[in-house]
N, C-alpha and C positions, 0 to 999 in steps of 0.2 A: 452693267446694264441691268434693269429693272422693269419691274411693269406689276401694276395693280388693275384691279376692277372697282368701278363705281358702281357698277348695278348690272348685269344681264336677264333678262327675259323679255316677255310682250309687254310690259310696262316701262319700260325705259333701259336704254344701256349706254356704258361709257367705258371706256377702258386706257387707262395711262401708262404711254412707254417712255423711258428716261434713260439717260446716257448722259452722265456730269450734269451742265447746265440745261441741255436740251430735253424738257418733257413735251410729247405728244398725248394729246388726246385724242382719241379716235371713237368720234356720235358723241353728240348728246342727249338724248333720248330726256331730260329730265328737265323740273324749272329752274330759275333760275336761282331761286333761295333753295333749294333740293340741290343743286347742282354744288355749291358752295357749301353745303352741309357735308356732302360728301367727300367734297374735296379735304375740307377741313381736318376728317375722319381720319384720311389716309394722310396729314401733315402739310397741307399743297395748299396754296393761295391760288385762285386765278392768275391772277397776274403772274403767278412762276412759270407757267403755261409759254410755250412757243409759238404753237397753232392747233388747228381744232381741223382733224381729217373726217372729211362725210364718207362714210359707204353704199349710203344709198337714200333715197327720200323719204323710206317709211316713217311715221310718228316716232315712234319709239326710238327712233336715231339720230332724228334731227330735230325734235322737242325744244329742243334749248338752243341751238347751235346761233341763231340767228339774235338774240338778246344778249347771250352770252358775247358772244364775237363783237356787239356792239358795246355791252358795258366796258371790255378792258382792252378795247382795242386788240382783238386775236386775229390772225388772217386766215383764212379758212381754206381750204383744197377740196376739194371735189369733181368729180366728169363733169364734163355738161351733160348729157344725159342725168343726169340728179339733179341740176341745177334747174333744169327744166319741168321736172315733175315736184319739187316743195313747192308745197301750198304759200307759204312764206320766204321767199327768195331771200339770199344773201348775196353781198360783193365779192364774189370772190377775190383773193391773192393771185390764185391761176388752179389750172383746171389740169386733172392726171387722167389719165388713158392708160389701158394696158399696155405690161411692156417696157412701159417707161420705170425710171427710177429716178422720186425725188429726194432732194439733198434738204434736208433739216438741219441744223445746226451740226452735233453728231450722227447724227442718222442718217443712214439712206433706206430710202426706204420703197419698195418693189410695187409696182402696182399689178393687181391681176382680176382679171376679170373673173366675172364667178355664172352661174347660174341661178337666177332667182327674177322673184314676177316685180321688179324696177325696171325703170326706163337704162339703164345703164349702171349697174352694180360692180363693185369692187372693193377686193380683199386687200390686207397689204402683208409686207415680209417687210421685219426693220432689221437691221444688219449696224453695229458700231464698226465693224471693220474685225472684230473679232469674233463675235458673238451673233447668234441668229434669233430670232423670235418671231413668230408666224400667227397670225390673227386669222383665222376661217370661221366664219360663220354666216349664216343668211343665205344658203343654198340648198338647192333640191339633189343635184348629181354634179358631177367634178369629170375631169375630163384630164388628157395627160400633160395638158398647163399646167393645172395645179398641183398635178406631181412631181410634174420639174421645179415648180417654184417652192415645193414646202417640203421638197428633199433635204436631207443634212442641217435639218435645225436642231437646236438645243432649247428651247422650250415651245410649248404649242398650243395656241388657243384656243380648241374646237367643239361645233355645237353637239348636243347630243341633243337634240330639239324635242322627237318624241318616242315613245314606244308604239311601234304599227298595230299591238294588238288592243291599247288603250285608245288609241284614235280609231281604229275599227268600231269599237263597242261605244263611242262617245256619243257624247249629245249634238257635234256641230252636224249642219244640214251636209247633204251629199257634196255639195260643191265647194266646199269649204275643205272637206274632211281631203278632196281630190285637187286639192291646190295645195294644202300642207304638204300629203304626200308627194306631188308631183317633182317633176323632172327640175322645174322652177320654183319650190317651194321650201322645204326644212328638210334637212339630215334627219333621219330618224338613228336609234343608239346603236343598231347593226350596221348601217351605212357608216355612220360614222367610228364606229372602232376596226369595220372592214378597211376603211381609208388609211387609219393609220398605221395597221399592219402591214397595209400595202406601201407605207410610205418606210415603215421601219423606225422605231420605238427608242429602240435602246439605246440611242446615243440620248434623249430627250433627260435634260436636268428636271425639266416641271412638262405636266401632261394635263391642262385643267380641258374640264368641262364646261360647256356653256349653253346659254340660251334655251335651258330648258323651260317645256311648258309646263305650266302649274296646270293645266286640264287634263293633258294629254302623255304624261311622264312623271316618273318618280326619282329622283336622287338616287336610291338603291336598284332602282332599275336599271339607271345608263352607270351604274357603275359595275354591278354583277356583269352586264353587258361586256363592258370593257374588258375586264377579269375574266373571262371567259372566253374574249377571242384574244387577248394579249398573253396570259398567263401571268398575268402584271402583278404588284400586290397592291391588293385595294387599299389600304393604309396610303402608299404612292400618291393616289389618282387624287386632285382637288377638283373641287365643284366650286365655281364663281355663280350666287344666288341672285336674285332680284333686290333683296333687301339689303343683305349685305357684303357687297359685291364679292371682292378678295381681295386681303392688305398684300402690301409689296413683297412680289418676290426678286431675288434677286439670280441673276445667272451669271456663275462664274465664265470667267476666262480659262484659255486652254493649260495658265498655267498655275491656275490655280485650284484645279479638279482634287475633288479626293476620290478617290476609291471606285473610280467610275461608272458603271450605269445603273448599279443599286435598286433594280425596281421587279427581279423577278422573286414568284411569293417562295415561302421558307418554311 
């Protein structure tokens, strides 16, 4: 099992999970010659693509999804609640709800609901049958769903969206400033390295970061962050950027661990 990123931040994201023949990609935030540049980057044709999972309506996620899904014929999943708030509707294949888990070639894949200001948002958990890998991002606060669902993974894909003291002192208007941080709005980097200590770390093969803001956050901010509520070693920790997302990583099987959980500092 595998998974790269095409791009995460407020300008567009995509991110690709793979199991033998079956790659998912989950958003397309980007165009569609953009989208194909980057595939390209990471080795992947569209066409090698399975299907295309929405998490929610924002631009940045669904940018491409509805061009793309029509040049190469991709079938799409999404709520309906999402399907209802893009400005550019798609066909869907069929539609996930929480709770549910749908079957992809090899993948199953967990649907979970999140909190965030969409008509109907959701997270996923793909699972080979041996292996776990967990996509969180595009929420405000988490609840003890998402600790049941993103318990016992082996790798994790979560936001570190901003630093509260750099969106305190920033330039967005008041209401902006109180929708980022809100309840329905972004993990800021103590929310979220809080989460994952509460989720427990150390079985994790890969621990990326994500979706940070370029106004409102720094790379070595949500990573000190990390490093300082994990005891982790920062060397460890990846950051998937806006530009250039993160090539493939892969995650071993149970039987093919080395030396296992490798991530406290030295």
């Amino acid at each position: 099992m595998r998974f790269a990123v095409l791009g995460s931040g407020s300008q567009g994201n995509g991110t690709l999970i793979a199991s033998g023949d079956t790659c998912v990609l989950v958003d397309c935030g980007f165009s569609l010659r953009e989208t194909e540049r980057r595939l390209a980057r990471l080795g992947m044709h569209p066409a090698q693509l399975s299907a295309i999972l929405v998490t929610h309506e924002h631009a940045d996620h669904v940018h491409g999804v509805g061009l793309l899904s029509r040049r190469y014929n991709l079938p799409v999943y999404l709520s309906r609640g999402t399907l209802r708030g893009m400005r550019k509707p798609v066909e869907p294949a069929g539609f996930v709800a929480g709770g549910e888990t749908l079957q992809i070639g090899a993948l199953a894949i967990e649907v979970v609901c999140v909190a965030h200001d969409a008509l109907e948002p959701t997270q996923y958990v793909f699972s080979d049958g041996q292996r776990r890998f967990g996509l969180l991002t595009d929420l405000g606060s988490y609840c003890g769903t998402v600790m049941d669902r993103y318990s016992g993974l082996d790798a994790l894909m979560i936001e570190a969206n901003h630093c509260r003291d750099l969106l305190a002192r920033g330039h967005y208007p008041y209401f902006l400033k109180q929708r980022v941080g809100g309840e329905r709005g972004h993990l800021n980097n103590h929310q979220a390295a809080n989460l994952v200590a509460e989720l427990g770390w150390q079985g994790l093969q890969h621990l990326v970061l994500a979706h940070l803001s370029s106004k409102n956050n720094l790379p070595q901010l949500a990573r000190q962050c990390f490093v300082d509520t994990l005891g982790c070693d920062p060397d460890w920790l990846q950051l998937a950027d806006q530009d250039s997302g993160l090539d493939w990583r892969h995650i071993a099987g149970p039987n093919n661990l080395t030396s296992g959980a490798h991530h406290g500092k030295t």
